[in-house]
C-alpha positions as CSV (number, residue, x, y, z in Angstrom):
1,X,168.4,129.5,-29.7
2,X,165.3,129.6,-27.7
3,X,163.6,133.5,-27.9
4,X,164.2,135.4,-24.9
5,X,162.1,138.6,-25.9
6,X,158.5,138.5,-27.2
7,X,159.2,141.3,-29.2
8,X,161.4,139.1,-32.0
9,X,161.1,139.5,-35.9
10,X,159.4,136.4,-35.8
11,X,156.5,136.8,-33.5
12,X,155.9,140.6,-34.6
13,X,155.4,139.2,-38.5
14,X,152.9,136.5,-37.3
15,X,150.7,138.8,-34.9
16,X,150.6,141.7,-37.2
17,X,149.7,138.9,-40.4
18,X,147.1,137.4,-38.3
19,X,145.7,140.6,-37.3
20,X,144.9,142.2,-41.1
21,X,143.8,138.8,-42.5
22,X,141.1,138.8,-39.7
23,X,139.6,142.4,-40.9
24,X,139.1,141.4,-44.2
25,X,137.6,137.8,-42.7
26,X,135.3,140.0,-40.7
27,X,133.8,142.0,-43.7
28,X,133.5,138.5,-46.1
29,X,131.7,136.8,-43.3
30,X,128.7,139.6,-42.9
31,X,129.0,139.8,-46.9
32,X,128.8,136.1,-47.5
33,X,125.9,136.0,-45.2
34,X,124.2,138.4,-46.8
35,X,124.6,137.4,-49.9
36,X,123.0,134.1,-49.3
37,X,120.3,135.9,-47.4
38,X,119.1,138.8,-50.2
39,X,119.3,135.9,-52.8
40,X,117.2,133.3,-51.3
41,X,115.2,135.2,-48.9
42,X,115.5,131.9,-46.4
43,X,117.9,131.8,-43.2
44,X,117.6,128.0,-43.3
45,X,119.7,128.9,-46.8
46,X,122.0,130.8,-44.8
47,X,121.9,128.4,-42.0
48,X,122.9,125.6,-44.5
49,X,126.3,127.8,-46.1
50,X,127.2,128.1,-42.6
51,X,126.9,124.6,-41.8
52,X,128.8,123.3,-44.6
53,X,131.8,125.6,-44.1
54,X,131.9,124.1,-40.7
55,X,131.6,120.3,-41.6
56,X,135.3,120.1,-42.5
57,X,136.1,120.6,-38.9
58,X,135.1,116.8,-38.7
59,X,138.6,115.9,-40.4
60,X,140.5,118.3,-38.1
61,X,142.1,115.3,-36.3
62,X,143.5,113.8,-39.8
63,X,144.7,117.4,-40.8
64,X,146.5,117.8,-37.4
65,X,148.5,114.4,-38.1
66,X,149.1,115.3,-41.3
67,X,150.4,119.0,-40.3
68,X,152.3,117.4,-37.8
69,X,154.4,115.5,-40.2
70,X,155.4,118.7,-42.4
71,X,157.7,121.7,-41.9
72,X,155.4,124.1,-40.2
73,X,155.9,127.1,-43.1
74,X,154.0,124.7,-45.8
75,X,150.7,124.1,-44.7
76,X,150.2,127.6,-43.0
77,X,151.4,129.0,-46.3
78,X,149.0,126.9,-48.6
79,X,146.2,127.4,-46.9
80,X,146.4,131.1,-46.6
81,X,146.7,131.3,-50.3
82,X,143.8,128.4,-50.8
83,X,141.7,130.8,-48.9
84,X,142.7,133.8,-50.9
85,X,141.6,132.0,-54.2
86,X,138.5,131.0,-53.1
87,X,136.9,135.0,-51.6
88,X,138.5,136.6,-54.8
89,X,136.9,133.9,-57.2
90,X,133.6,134.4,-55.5
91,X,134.0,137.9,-54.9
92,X,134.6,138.8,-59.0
93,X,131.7,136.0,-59.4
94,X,129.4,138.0,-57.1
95,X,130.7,141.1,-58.8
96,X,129.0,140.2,-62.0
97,X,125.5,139.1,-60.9
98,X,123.8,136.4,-58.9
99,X,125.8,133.1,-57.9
100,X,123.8,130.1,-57.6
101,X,123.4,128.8,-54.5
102,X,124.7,125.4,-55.2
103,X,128.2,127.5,-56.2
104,X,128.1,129.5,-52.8
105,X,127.5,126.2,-51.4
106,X,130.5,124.3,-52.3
107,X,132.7,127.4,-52.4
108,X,131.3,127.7,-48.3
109,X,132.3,123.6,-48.3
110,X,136.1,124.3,-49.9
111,X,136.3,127.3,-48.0
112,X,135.9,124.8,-44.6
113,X,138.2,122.6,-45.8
114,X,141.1,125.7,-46.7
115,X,140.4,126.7,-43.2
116,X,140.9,123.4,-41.6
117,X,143.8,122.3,-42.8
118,X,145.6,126.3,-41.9
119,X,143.8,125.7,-38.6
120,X,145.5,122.5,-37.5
121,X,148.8,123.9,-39.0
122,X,148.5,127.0,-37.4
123,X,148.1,124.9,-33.3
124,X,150.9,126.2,-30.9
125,X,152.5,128.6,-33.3
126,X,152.3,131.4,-30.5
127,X,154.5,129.2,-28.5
128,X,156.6,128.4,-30.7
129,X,157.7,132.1,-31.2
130,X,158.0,133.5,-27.7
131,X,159.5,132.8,-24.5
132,X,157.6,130.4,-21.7
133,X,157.0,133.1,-19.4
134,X,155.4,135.8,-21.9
135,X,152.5,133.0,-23.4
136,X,150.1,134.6,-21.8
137,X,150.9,138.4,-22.6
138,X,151.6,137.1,-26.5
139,X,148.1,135.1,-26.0
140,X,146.6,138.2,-25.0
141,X,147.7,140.5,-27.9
142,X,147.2,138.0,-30.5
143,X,143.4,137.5,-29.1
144,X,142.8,141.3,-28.5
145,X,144.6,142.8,-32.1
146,X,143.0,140.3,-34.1
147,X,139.9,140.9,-32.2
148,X,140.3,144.4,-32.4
149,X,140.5,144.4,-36.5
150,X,137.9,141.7,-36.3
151,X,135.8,144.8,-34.8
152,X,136.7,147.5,-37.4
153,X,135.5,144.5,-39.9
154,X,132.2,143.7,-38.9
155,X,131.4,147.2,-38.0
156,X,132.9,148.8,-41.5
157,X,131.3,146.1,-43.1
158,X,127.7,146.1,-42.3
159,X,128.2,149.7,-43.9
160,X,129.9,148.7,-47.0
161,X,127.5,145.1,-47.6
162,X,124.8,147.8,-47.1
163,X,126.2,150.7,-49.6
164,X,128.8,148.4,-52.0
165,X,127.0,145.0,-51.7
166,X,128.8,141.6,-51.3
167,X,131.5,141.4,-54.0
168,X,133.7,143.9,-52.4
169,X,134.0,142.6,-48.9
170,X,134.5,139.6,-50.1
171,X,137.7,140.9,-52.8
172,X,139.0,142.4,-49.8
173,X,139.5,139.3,-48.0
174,X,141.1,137.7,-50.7
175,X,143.3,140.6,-50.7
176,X,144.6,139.9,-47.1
177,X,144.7,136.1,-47.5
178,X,147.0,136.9,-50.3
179,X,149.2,139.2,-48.2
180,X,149.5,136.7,-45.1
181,X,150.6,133.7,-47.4
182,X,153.1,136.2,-48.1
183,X,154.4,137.6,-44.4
184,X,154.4,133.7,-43.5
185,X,157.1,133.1,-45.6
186,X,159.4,135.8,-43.4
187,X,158.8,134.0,-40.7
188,X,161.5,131.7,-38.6
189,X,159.7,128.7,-37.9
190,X,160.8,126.1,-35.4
191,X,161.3,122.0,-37.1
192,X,158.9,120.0,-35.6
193,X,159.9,117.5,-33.6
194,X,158.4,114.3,-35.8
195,X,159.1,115.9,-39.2
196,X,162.5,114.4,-38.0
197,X,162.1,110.7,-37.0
198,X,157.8,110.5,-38.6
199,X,156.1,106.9,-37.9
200,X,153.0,105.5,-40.2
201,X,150.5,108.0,-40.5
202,X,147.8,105.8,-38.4
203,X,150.2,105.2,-35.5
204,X,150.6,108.9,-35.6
205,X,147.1,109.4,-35.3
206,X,146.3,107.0,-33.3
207,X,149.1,108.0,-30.6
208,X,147.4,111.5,-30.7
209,X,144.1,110.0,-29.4
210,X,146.0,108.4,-26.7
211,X,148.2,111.7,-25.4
212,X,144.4,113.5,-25.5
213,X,142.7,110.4,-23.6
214,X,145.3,110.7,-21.1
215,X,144.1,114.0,-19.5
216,X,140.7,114.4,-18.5
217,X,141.2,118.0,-18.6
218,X,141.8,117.5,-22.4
219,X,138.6,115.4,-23.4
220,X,137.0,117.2,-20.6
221,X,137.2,121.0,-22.5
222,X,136.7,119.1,-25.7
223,X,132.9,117.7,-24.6
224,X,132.1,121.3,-23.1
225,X,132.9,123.5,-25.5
226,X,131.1,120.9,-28.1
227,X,127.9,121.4,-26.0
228,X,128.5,125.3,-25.9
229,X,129.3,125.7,-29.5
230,X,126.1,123.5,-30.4
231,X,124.3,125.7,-28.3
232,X,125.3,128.7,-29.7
233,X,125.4,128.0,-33.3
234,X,122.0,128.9,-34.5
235,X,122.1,132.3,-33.2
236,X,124.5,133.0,-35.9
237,X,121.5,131.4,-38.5
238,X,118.8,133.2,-36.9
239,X,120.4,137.2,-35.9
240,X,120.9,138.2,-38.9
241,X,117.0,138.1,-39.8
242,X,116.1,139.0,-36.3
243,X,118.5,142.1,-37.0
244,X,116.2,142.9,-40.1
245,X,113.0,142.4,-38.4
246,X,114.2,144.9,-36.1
247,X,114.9,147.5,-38.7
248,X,118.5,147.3,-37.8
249,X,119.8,145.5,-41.3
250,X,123.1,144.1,-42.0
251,X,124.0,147.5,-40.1
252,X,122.8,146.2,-37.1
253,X,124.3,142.6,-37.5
254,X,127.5,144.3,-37.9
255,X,127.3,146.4,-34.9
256,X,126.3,143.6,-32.3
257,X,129.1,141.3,-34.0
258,X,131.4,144.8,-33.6
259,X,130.6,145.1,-30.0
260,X,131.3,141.4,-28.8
261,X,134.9,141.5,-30.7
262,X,135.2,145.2,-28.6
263,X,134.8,143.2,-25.6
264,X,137.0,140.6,-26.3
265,X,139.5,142.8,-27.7
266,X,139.5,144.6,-24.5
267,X,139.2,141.6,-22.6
268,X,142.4,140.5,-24.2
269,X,144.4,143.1,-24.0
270,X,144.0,143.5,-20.4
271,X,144.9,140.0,-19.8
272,X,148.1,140.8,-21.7
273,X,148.5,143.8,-19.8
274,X,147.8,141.7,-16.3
275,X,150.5,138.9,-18.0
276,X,151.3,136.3,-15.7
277,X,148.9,137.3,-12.4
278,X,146.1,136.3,-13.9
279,X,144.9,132.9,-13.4
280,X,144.0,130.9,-16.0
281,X,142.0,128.2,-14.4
282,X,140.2,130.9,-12.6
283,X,139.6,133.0,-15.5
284,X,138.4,130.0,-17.6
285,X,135.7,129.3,-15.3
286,X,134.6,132.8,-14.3
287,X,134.7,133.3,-18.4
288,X,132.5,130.6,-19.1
289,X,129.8,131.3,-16.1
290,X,129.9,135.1,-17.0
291,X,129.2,134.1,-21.2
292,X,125.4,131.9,-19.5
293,X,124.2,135.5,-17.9
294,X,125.0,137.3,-20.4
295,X,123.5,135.4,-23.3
296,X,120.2,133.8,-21.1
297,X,119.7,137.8,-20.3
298,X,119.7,138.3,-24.4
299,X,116.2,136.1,-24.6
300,X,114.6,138.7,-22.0
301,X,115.7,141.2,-24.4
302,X,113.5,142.3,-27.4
303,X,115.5,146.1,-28.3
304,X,118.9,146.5,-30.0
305,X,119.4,149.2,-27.7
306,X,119.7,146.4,-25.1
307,X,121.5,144.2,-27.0
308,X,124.7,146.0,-27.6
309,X,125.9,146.4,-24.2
310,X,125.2,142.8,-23.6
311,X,127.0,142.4,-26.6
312,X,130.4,143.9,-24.9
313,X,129.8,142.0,-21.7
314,X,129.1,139.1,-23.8
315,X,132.8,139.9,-25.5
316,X,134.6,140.5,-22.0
317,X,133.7,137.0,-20.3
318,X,134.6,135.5,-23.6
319,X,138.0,136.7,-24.1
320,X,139.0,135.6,-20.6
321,X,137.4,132.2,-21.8
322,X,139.6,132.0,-24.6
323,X,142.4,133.3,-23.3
324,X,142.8,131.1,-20.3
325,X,142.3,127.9,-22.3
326,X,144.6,128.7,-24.8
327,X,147.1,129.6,-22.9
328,X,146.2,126.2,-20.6
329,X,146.7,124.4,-23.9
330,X,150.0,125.2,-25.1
331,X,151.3,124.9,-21.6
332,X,149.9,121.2,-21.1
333,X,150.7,119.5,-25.0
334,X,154.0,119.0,-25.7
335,X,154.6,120.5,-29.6
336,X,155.0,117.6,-31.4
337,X,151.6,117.4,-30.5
338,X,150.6,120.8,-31.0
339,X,148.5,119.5,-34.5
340,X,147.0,116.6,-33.5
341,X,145.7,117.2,-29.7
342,X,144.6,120.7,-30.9
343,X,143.2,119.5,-33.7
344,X,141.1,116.6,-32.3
345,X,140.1,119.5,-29.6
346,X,138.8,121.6,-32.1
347,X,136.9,119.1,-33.9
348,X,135.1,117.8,-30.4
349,X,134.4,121.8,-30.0
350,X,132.3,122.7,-33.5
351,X,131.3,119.1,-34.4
352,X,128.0,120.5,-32.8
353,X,127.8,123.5,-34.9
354,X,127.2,122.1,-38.3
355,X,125.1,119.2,-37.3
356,X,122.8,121.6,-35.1
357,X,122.8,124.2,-38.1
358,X,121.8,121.5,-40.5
359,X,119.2,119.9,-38.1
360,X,117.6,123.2,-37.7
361,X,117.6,124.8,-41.1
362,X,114.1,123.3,-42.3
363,X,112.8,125.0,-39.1
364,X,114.8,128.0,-39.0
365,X,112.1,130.6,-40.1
366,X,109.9,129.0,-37.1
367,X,112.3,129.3,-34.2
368,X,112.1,131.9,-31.4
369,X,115.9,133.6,-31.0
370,X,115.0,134.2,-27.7
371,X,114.5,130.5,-27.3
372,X,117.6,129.7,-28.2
373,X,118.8,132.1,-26.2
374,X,118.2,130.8,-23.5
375,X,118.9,127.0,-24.3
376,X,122.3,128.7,-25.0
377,X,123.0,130.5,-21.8
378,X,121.4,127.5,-19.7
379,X,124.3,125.2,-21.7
380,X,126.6,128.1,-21.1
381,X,126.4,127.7,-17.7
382,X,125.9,124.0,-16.6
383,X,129.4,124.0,-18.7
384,X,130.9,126.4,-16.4
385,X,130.1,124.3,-13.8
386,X,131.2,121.0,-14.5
387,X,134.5,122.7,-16.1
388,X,135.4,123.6,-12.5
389,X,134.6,120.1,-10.7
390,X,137.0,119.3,-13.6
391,X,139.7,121.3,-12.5
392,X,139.1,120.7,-8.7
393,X,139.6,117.2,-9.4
394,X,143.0,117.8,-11.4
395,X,145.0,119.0,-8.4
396,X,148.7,118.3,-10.4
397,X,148.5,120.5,-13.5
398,X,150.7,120.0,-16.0
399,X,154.2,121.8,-16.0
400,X,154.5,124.5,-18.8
401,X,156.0,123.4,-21.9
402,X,159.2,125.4,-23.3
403,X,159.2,126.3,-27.0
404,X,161.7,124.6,-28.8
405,X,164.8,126.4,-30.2
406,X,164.4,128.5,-33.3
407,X,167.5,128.9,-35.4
408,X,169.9,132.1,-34.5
C-alpha cells in the first residue's frame, strides 16, 4: 500500500545511500581534476576530461526509455557498481604512477556513460518512496544531506588531493559506489507501470517526446537550464587554475566548491523544514534571479576572501532553484514517465556543457574567468526572466501525481 509516513525503511535506505556515495563523489571529482591538471599542466586538458564525462548525457533520452522498461532495482544497481569499478580501477592505476591521458580520458567517457544510465534510472525515485504531501520535505533532505556530505567532500578533499594525492580520493569513491549498489538492494521499489504491458522501444521513445512536447513548462525548463548550464560550464575548466594563481591550490578549489554545497545544504534543509508553504514556482524564479547576482558579482571580484561568501549565497539561491523544480517535476510527470521526460530534460539541460567545454578548451589558458563570469550571470538572469513569463502564462498547473503502491 501507498506510504503514509516519510520516515519508511525504504526512503531512509535510499537518502542515507545517496548521501555517503555523494562524499566520496565529492573527493574523486577535485582528485580527478587534479590529476589531469599536475600531469598535463593544461586546463584545456582538464577542460576536455570534463567534457567527455558529460557527452553521454546526449543519450539520456534512450537510457530513460530503456530504464523505463526494467524493474527499477536493476539499472540503479548496475550502475552504482559500474561506477564503483571504474574510481577503484583508476584509483590503484593512479596509485602506481602516472596514467596516460588517453586512459583518464576514456575512463572520464565510461564514467559519463555509468552515470547516465543510474541517472535516468534513478528519475522520480523520491516519489516513489514517500507520500504526496511530504515531496517537498523528502526533496529537501535528500538535496541538503547529500549536499551536506558533498561539502565535507570537497572541503576534506582539497586537503587530502594536496597531502595524499589523487589515488586515494578516488579509492574512496569506489568504496561508496560499492556500498550503495549494496543498500539499493534493501530497498522496496515500486513496478513500473510499463514494465507490465511494454510497447516497441521507438514508440516508447517516441511517446516520451510527445508527453514533454505537450507542456511548455517542460521544454520550457529544458531550453533554460541548457543556456544556464552552457553558461556556467567553463568556470568549472577555468577555477581550478584561477584558484592556483591565487595561491589558494586545490585547497582553495575545495573550499569555494565547500561553501556553495554549504549553501545549498542549508538552502535545502530549510525548505524541508518550511515543507509544503513554500512555493515552488516562486522559489524557482527567485532561485534562478538570485544565482545572475551572485555569480555577475564573482567577475567584479579578484580576492578569495570575496569569493567565499558569494560562494554560500551562490549555494542558497541554488538550492531553492533545485528544489522547487524538482519538486515541480515529479508532481507534473506521471511515473511511467519518470525516465524518459526526466531523462530528455536532463539531456536538454548539460547538452551545453560538453559542447561549450570542448569548444573552449583550445582557448582555455586565454580566457578571462571574470569574463565568463559575467556571460554566466547575464544568462543567469535573462533565464530567470523568461522562466516566469513561462509560468504566468501556465495559469492551470498540473495536479500532483500520487506515488504508486509499494508492496506491504
Amino acid at each position: 500500500m501507498v506510504k503514509s509516513s516519510l520516515w519508511n525503511r525504504d526512503f531512509l535506505i535510499w537518502w542515507l545511500g545517496n548521501a555517503q556515495s555523494s562524499l566520496g563523489s565529492a573527493l574523486a571529482g577535485i582528485a580527478l581534476s587534479f590529476l589531469v591538471l599536475n600531469q598535463t599542466g593544461s586546463a584545456g586538458a582538464m577542460g576536455v576530461n570534463l567534457a567527455l564525462s558529460l557527452l553521454p548525457s546526449l543519450f539520456l533520452p534512450l537510457f530513460g526509455t530503456l530504464v523505463d522498461r526494467l524493474p527499477i532495482l536493476s539499472p540503479l544497481v548496475l550502475g552504482s557498481a559500474l561506477r564503483a569499478a571504474l574510481q577503484l580501477g583508476v584509483g590503484f592505476a593512479a596509485m602506481r604512477g602516472s596514467v596516460p591521458l588517453e586512459v583518464l580520458h576514456t575512463l572520464a567517457l565510461l564514467g559519463g556513460l555509468a552515470s547516465a544510465f543510474y541517472g535516468a534510472a534513478s528519475m522520480g525515485v523520491t516519489a516513489r518512496l514517500v507520500p504526496a504531501s511530504q515531496l517537498q520535505r523528502a526533496s529537501g533532505l535528500m538535496q541538503g544531506s547529500t549536499q551536506t556530505l558533498t561539502l565535507l567532500g570537497l572541503v576534506g578533499g582539497g586537503l587530502l588531493v594536496s597531502h595524499l594525492g589523487s589515488s586515494t580520493a578516488l579509492i574512496f569513491d569506489g568504496v561508496t559506489f560499492a556500498v550503495f549498489a549494496a543498500l539499493l538492494t534493501l530497498v522496496r521499489f515500486p513496478p513500473r507501470t510499463s514494465a507490465k504491458a511494454q510497447g516497441r522501444f521507438w514508440s516508447e521513445f517516441r511517446s516520451g517526446l510527445r508527453y514533454a512536447a505537450s507542456s511548455p513548462v517542460l521544454w520550457g525548463l529544458s531550453l533554460l537550464t541548457l543556456l544556464i548550464n552552457a553558461s556556467f560550464a567553463p568556470m568549472e575548466m577555468l577555477l581550478p587554475k584561477r584558484m592556483l594563481a591565487l595561491g589558494a591550490g586545490a585547497a582553495g578549489y575545495g573550499l569555494f566548491l565547500g561553501l556553495t554545497v554549504a549553501g545549498l545544504a542549508a538552502g535545502s534543509l530549510l525548505l524541508a523544514w518550511l515543507g509544503e508553504p513554500a512555493s515552488p514556482r516562486v522559489l524557482s524564479v527567485t532561485g534562478l534571479a538570485g544565482m545572475g547576482v551572485c555569480v555577475g558579482a564573482l567577475a567584479l571580484i579578484h580576492s578569495t576572501a570575496l569569493m567565499y561568501p558569494l560562494a554560500v549565497l551562490l549555494g542558497l539561491f541554488n538550492a531553492a532553484t533545485n528544489v522547487s523544480l524538482g519538486v515541480m517535476f515529479q508532481t507534473r510527470v506521471a511515473p511511467e514517465y519518470f525516465g524518459r521526460v526526466g531523462s530528455l530534460m536532463n539531456m536538454m539541460g548539460t547538452a551545453g556543457q560538453p559542447l561549450t567545454l570542448l569548444a573552449l578548451a583550445p582557448l582555455a589558458d586565454h580566457i578571462s574567468i571574470a569574463v565568463i563570469f559575467a556571460v554566466a550571470g547575464a544568462v543567469t538572469l535573462l533565464a530567470a526572466v523568461g522562466w516566469a513569463g513561462l509560468l504566468r502564462a501556465d495559469p492551470h498547473p498540473a495536479p500532483e501525481v500520487s506515488p504508486p503502491a509499494l508492496p506491504a
